[in-house]
Backbone as JSON Lines, residues from 0, in Angstrom:
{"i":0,"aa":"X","n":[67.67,-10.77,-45.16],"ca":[67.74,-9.72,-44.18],"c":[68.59,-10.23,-43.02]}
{"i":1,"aa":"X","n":[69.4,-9.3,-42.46],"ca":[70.2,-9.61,-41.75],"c":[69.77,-9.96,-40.41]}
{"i":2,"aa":"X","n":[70.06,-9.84,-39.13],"ca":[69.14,-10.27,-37.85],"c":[69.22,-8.81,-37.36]}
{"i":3,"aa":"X","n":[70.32,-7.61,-37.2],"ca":[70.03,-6.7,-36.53],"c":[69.17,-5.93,-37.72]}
{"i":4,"aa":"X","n":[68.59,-6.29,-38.66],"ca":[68.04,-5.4,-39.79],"c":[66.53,-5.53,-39.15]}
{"i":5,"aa":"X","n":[66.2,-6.95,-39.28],"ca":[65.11,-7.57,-38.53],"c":[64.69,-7.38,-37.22]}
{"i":6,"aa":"X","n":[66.02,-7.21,-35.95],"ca":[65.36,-6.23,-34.85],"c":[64.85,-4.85,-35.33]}
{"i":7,"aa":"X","n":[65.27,-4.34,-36.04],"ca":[65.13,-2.7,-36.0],"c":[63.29,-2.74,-36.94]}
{"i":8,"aa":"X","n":[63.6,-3.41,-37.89],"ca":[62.5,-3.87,-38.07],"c":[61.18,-4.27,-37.08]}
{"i":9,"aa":"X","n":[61.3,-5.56,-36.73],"ca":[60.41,-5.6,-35.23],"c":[60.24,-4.49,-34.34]}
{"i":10,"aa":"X","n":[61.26,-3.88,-34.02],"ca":[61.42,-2.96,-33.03],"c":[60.25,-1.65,-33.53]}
{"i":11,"aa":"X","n":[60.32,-1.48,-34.61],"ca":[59.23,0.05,-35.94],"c":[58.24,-0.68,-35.9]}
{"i":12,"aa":"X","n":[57.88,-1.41,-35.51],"ca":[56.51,-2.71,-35.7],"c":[56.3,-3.76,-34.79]}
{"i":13,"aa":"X","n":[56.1,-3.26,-33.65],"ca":[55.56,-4.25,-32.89],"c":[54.47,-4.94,-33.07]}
{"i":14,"aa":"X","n":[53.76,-6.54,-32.31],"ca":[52.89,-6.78,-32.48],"c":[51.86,-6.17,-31.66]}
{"i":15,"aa":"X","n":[50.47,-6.05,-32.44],"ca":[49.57,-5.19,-31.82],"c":[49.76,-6.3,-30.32]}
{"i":16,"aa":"X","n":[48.83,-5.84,-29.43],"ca":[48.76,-6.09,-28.43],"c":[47.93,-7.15,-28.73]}
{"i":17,"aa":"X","n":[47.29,-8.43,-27.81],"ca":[46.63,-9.02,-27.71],"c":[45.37,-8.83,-26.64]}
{"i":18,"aa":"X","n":[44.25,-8.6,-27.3],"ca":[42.88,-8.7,-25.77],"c":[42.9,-9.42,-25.22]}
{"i":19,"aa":"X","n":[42.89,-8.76,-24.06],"ca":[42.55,-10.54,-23.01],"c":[41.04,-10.8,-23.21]}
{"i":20,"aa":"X","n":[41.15,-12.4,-23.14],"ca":[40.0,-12.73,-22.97],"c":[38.68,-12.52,-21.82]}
{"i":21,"aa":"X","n":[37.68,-11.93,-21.99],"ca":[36.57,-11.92,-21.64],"c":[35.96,-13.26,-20.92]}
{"i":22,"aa":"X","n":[35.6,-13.52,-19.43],"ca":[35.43,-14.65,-18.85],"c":[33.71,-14.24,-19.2]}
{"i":23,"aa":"X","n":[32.74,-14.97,-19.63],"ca":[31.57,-15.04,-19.54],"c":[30.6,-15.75,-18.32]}
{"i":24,"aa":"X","n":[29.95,-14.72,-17.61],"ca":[29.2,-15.32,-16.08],"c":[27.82,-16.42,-17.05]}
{"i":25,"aa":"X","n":[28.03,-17.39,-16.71],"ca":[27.02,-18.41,-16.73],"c":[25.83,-17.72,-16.39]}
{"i":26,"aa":"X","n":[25.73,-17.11,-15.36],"ca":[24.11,-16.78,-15.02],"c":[24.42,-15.45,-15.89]}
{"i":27,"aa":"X","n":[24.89,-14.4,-16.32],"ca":[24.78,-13.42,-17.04],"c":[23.34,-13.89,-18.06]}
{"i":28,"aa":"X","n":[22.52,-12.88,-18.07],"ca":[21.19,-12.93,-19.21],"c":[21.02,-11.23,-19.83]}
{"i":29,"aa":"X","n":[20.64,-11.1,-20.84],"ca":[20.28,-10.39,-21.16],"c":[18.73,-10.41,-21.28]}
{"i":30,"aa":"X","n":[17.81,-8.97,-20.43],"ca":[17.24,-8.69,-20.5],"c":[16.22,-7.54,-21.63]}
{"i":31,"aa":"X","n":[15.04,-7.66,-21.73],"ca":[14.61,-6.79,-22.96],"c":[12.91,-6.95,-22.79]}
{"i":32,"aa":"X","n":[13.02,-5.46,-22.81],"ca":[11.58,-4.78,-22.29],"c":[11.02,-3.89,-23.22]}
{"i":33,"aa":"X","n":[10.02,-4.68,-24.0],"ca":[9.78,-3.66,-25.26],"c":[8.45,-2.94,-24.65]}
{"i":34,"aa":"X","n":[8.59,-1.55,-25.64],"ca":[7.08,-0.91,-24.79],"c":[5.72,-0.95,-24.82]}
{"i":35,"aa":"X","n":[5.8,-2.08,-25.52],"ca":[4.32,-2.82,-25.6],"c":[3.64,-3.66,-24.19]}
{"i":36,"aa":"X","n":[5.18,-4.57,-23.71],"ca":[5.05,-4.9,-22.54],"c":[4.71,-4.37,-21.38]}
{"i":37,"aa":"X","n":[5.91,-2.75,-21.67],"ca":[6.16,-2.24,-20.61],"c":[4.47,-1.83,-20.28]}
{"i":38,"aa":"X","n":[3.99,-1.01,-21.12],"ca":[2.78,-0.64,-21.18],"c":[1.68,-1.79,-20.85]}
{"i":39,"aa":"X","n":[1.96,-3.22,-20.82],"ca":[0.77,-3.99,-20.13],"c":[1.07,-4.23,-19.02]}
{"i":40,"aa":"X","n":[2.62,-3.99,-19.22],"ca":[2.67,-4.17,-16.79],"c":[2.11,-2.88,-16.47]}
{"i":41,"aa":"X","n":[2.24,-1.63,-17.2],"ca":[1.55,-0.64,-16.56],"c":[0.19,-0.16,-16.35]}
{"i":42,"aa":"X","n":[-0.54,-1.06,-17.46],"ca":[-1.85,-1.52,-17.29],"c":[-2.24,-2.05,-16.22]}
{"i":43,"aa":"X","n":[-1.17,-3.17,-15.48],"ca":[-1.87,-4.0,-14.34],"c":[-1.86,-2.87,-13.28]}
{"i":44,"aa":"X","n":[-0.41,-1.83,-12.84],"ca":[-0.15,-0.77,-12.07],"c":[-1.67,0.23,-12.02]}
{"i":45,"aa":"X","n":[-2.0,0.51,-12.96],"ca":[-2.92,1.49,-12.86],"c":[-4.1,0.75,-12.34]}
{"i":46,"aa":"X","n":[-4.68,-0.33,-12.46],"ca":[-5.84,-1.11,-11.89],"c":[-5.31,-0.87,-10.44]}
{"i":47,"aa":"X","n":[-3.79,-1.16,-9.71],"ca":[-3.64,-1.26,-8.21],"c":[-3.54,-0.22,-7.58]}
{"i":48,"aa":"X","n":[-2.93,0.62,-8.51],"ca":[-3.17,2.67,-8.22],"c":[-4.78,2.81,-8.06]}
{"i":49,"aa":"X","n":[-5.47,2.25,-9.08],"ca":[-7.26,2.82,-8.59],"c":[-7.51,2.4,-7.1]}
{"i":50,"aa":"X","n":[-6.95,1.08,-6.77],"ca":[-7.62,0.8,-5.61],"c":[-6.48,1.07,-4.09]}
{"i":51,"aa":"X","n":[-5.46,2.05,-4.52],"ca":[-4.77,2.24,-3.59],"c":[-4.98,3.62,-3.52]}
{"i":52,"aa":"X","n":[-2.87,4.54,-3.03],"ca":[-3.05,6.14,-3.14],"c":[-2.88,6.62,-4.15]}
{"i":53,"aa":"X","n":[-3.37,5.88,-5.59],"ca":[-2.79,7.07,-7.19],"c":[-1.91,6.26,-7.55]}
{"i":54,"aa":"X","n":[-0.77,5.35,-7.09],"ca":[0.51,4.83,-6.99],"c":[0.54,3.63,-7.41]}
{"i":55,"aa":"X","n":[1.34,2.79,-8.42],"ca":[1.82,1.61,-8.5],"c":[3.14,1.46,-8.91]}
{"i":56,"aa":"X","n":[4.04,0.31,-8.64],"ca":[5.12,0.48,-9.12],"c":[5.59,-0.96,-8.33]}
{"i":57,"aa":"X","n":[6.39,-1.74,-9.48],"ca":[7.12,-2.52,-9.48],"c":[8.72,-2.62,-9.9]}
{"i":58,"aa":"X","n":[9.43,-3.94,-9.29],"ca":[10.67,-4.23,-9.81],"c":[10.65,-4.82,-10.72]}
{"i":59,"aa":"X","n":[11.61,-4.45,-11.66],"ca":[11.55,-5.46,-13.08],"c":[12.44,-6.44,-12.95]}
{"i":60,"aa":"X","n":[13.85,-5.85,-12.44],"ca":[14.73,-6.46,-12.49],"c":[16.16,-5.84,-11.24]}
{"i":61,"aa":"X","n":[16.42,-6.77,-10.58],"ca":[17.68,-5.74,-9.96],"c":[19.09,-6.7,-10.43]}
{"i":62,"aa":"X","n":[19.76,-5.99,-10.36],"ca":[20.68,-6.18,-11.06],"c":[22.31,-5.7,-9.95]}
{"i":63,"aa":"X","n":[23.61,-5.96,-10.11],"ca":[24.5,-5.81,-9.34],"c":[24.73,-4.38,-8.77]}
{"i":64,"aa":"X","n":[24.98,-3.65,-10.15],"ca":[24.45,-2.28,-10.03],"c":[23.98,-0.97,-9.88]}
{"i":65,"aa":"X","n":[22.74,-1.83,-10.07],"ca":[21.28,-0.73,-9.92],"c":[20.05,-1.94,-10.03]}
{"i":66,"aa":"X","n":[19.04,-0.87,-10.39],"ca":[17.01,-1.68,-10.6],"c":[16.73,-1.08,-11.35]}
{"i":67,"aa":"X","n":[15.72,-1.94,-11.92],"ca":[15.11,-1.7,-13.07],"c":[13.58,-1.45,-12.56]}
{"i":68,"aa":"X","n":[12.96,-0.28,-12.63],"ca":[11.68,-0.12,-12.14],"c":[10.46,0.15,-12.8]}
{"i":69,"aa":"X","n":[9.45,-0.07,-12.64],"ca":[7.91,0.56,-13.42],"c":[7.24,0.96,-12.39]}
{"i":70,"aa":"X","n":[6.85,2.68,-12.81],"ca":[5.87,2.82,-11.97],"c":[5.28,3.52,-12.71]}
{"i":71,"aa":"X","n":[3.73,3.89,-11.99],"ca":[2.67,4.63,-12.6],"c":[2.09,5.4,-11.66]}
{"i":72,"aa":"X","n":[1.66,6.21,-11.88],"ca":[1.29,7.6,-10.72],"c":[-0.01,8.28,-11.77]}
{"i":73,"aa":"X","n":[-0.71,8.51,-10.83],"ca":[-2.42,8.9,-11.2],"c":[-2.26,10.15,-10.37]}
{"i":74,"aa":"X","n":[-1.79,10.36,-9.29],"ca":[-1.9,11.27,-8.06],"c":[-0.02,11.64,-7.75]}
{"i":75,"aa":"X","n":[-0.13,12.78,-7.24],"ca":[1.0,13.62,-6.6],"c":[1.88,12.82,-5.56]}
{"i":76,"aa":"X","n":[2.77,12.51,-5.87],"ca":[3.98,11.79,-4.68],"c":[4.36,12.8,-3.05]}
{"i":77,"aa":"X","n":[4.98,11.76,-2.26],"ca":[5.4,12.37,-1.49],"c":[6.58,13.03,-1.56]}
{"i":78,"aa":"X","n":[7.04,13.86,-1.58],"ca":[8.59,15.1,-1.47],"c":[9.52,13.61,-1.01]}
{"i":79,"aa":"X","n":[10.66,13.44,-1.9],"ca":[11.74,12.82,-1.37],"c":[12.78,12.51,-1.53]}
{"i":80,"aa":"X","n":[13.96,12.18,-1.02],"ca":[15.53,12.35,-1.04],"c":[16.07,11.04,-0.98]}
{"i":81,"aa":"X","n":[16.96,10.69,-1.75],"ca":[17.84,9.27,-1.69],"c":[18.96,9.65,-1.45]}
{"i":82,"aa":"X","n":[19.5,9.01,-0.25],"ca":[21.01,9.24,0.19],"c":[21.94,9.12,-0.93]}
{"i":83,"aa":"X","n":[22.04,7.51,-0.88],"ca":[22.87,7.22,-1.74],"c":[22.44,6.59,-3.11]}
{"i":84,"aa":"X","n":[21.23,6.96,-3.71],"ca":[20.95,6.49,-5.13],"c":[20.13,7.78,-5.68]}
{"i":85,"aa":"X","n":[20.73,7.64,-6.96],"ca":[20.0,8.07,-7.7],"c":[18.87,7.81,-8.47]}
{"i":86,"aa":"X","n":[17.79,8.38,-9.43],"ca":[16.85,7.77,-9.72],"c":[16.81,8.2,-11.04]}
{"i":87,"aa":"X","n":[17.2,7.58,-12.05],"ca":[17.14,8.04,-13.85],"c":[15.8,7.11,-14.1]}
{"i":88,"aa":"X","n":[14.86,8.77,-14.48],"ca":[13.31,8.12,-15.23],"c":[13.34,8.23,-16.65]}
{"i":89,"aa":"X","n":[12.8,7.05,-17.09],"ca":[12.25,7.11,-18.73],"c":[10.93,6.98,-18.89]}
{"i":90,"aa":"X","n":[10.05,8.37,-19.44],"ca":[9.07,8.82,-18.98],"c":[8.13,7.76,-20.43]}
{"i":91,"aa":"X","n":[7.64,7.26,-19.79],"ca":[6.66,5.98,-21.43],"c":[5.65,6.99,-22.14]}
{"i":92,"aa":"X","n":[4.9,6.99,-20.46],"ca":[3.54,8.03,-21.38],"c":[3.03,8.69,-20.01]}
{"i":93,"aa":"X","n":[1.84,9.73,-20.72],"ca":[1.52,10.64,-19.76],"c":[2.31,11.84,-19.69]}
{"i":94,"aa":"X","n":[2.05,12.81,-18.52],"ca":[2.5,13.72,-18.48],"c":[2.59,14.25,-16.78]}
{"i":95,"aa":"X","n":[3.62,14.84,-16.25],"ca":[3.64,15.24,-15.04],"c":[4.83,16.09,-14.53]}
{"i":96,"aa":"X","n":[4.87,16.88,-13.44],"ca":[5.61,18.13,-13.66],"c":[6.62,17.42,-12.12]}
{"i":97,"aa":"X","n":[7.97,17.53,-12.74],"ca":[9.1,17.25,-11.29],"c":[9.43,18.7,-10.65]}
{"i":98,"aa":"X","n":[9.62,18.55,-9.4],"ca":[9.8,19.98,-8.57],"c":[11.24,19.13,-7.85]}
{"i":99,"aa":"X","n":[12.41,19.87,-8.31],"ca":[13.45,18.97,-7.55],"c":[14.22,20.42,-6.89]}
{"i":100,"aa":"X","n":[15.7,19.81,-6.11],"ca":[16.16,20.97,-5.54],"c":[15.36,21.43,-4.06]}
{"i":101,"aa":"X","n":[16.03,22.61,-3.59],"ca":[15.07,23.3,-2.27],"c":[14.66,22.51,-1.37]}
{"i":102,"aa":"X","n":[13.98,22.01,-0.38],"ca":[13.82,21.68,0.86],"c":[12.75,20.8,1.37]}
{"i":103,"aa":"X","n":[12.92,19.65,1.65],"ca":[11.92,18.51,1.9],"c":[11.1,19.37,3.17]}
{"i":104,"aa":"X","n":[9.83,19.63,3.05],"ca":[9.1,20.26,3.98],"c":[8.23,19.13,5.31]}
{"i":105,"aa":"X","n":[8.84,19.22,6.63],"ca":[8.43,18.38,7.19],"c":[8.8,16.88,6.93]}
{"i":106,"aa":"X","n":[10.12,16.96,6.69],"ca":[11.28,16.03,6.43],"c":[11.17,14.91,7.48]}
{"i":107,"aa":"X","n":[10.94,13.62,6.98],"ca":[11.5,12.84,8.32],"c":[12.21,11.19,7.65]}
{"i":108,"aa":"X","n":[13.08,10.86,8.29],"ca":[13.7,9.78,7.44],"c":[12.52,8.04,8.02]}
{"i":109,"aa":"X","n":[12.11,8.14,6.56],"ca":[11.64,6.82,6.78],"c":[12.24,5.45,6.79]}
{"i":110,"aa":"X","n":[13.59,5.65,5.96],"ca":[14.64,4.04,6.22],"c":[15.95,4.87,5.89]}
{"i":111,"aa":"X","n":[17.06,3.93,6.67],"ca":[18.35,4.35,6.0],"c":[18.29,4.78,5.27]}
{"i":112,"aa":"X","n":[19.02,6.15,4.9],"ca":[19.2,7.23,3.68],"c":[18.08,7.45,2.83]}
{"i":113,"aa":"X","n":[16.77,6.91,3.31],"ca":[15.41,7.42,2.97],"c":[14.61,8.53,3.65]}
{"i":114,"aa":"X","n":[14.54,9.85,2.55],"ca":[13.92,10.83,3.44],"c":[12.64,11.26,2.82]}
{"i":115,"aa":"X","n":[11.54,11.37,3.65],"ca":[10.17,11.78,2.87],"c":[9.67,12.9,3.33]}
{"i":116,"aa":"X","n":[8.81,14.08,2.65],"ca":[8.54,15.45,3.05],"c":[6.96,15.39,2.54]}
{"i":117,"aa":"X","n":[6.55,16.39,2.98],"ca":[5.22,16.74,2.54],"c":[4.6,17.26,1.16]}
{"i":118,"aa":"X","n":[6.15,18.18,1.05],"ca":[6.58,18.81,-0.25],"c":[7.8,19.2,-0.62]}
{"i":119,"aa":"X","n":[8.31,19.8,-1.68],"ca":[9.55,20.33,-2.0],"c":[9.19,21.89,-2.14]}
{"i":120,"aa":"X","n":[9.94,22.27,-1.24],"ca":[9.67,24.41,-1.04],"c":[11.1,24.73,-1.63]}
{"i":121,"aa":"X","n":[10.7,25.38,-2.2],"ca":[11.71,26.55,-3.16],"c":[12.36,25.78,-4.55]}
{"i":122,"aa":"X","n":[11.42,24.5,-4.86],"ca":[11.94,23.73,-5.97],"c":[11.96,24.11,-7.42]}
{"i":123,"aa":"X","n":[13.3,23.87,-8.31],"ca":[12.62,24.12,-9.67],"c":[11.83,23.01,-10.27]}
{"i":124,"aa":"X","n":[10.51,23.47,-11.41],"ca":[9.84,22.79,-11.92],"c":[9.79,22.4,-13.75]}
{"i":125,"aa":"X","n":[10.37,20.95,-13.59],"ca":[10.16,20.48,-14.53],"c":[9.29,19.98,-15.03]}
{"i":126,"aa":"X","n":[8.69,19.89,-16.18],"ca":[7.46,19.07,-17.29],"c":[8.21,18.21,-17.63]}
{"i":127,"aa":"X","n":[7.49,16.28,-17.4],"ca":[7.91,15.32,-18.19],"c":[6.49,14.92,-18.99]}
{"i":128,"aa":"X","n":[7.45,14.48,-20.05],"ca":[6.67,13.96,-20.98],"c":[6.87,12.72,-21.61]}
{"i":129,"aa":"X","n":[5.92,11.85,-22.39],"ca":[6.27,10.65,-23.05],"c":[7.96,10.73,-23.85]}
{"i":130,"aa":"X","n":[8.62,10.02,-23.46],"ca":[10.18,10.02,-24.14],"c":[11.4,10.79,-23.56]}
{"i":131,"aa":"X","n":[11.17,11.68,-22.65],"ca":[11.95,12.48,-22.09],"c":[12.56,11.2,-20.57]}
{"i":132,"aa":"X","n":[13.78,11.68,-20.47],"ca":[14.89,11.26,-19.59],"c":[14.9,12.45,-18.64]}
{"i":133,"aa":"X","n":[15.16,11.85,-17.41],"ca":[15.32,12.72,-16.2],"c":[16.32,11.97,-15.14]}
{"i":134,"aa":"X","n":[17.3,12.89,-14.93],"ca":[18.17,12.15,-13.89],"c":[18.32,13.0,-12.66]}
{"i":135,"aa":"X","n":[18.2,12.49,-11.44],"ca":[17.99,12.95,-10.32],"c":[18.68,12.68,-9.22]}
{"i":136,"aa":"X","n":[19.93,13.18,-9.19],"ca":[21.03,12.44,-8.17],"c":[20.65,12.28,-6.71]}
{"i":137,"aa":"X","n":[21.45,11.76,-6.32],"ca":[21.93,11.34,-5.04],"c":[21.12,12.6,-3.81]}
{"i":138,"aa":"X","n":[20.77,12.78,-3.29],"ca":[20.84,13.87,-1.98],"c":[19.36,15.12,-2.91]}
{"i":139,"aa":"X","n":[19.27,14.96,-3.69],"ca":[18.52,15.99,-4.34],"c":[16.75,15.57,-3.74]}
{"i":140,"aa":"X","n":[16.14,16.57,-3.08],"ca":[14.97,16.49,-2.86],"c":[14.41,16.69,-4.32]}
{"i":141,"aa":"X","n":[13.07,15.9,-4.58],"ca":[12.51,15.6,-5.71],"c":[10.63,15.12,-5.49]}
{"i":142,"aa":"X","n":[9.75,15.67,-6.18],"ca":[8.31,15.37,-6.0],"c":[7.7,15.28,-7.44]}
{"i":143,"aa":"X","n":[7.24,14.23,-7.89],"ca":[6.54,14.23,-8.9],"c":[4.93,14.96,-8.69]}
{"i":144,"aa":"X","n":[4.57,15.96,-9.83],"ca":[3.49,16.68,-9.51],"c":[2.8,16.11,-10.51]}
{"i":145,"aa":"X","n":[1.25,15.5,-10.41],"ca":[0.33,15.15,-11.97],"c":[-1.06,16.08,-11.57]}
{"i":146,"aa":"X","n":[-1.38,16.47,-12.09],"ca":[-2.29,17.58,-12.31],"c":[-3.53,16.92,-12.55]}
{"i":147,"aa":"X","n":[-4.68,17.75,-12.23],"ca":[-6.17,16.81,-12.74],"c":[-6.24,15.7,-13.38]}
{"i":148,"aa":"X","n":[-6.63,14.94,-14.17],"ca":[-6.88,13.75,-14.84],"c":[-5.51,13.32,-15.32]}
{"i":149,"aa":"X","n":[-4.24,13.94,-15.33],"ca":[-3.27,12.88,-16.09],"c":[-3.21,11.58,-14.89]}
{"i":150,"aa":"X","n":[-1.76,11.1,-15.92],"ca":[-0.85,10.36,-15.2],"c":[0.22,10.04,-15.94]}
{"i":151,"aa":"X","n":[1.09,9.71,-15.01],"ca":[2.41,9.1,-15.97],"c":[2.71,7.6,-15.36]}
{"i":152,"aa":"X","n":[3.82,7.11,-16.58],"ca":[4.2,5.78,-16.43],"c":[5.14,5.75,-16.86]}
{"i":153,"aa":"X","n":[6.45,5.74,-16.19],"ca":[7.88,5.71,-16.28],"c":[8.67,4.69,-15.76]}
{"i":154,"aa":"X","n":[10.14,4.37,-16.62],"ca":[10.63,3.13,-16.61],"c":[11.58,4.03,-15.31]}
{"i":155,"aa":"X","n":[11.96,3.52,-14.28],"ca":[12.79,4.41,-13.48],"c":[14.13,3.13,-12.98]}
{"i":156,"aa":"X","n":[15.33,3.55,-13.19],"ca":[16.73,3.16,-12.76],"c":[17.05,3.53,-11.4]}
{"i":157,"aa":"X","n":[17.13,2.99,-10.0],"ca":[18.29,3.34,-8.9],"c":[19.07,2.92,-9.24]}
{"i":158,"aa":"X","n":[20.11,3.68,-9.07],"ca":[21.34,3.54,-9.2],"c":[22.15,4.2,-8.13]}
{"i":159,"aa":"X","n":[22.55,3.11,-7.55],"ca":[23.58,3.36,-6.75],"c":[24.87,5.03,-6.29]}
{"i":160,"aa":"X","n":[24.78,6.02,-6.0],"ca":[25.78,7.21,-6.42],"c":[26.18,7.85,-4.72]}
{"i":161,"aa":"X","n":[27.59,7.59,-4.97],"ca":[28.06,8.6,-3.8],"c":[27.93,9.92,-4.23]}
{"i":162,"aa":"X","n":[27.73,10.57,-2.9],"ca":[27.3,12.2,-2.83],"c":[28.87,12.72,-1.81]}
C-alpha cells in the first residue's frame, strides 16, 4: 500500500479515542445499608421516639454532596421548608400521609434557610408507603401526617438544590 493510500485509509478510520484515566480518592469507600440493618437502627429510633416527641432520626452518612438519613416518626411533624435542599425519602415501612405545597402556617425561620410552621394550609396529600420514593424539592413546604397507631421509617437523602 502506498503512503497516500494509507492516509486516506487512517483518515476513514481513526483511532477510537482513548479514556482518560480515572484518579481514585484514597479515602473514597463504598457504603451499604441493607434493610435488615436499616430496620435495627430503626429499632433503636423508635425506643428514643417513645421517650421523646414521636421522633427519631439519625445521620448515616454525609457525604460531599448530600446525607444519608434514618428517621422514624410515631407522631405528626412540624410543617417545613428547606431553602436550599431537598429531601428524597425511601419509605422502609409503615405508613403515613405527606401534605406538601400551600403555606407554612405560622411560619418562622428556625436556622438559615430553615423554616418551620404549625401546619401546611392548602396542601396536596400524599399516602406513603413501605417502598415508595418521594422527592420534595427545594422551597416546597412539606408535613409528614401518621394517623392513630402507625408509624413510618424512612431512609431520607438532603440534597443539596438551587431554587
Amino acid at each position: 500500500m502506498d503512503k497516500l493510500s494509507e492516509q486516506i485509509l487512517n483518515a476513514m478510520n481513526p483511532e477510537p479515542p482513548t479514556t482518560p484515566a480515572i484518579r481514585q480518592n484514597p479515602a473514597a469507600r463504598l457504603d451499604h445499608w441493607t434493610p435488615a440493618v436499616l430496620l435495627e437502627r430503626a429499632a433503636y429510633l423508635r425506643k428514643l421516639a417513645a421517650q421523646g416527641d414521636g421522633s427519631a432520626g439519625e445521620t448515616l452518612a454525609e457525604y460531599p454532596g448530600h446525607c444519608a438519613m434514618l428517621s422514624y416518626r410515631s407522631r405528626s411533624g412540624m410543617a417545613e421548608a428547606h431553602e436550599n435542599f431537598a429531601d428524597l425519602f425511601l419509605v422502609l415501612e409503615g405508613r403515613a400521609t405527606m401534605v406538601s405545597g400551600g403555606t407554612l402556617a405560622d411560619a418562622k425561620t428556625t436556622s438559615p434557610g430553615e423554616i418551620r410552621g404549625n401546619s401546611v394550609q392548602g396542601g396536596a396529600r400524599q399516602e406513603m408507603r413501605a417502598g415508595d420514593v418521594l422527592h420534595v424539592p427545594a422551597g416546597l413546604p412539606h408535613q409528614i401526617l401518621v394517623a392513630d397507631e402507625n408509624s413510618i421509617t424512612s431512609l431520607v437523602f438532603k440534597i443539596p438544590e438551587k431554587r
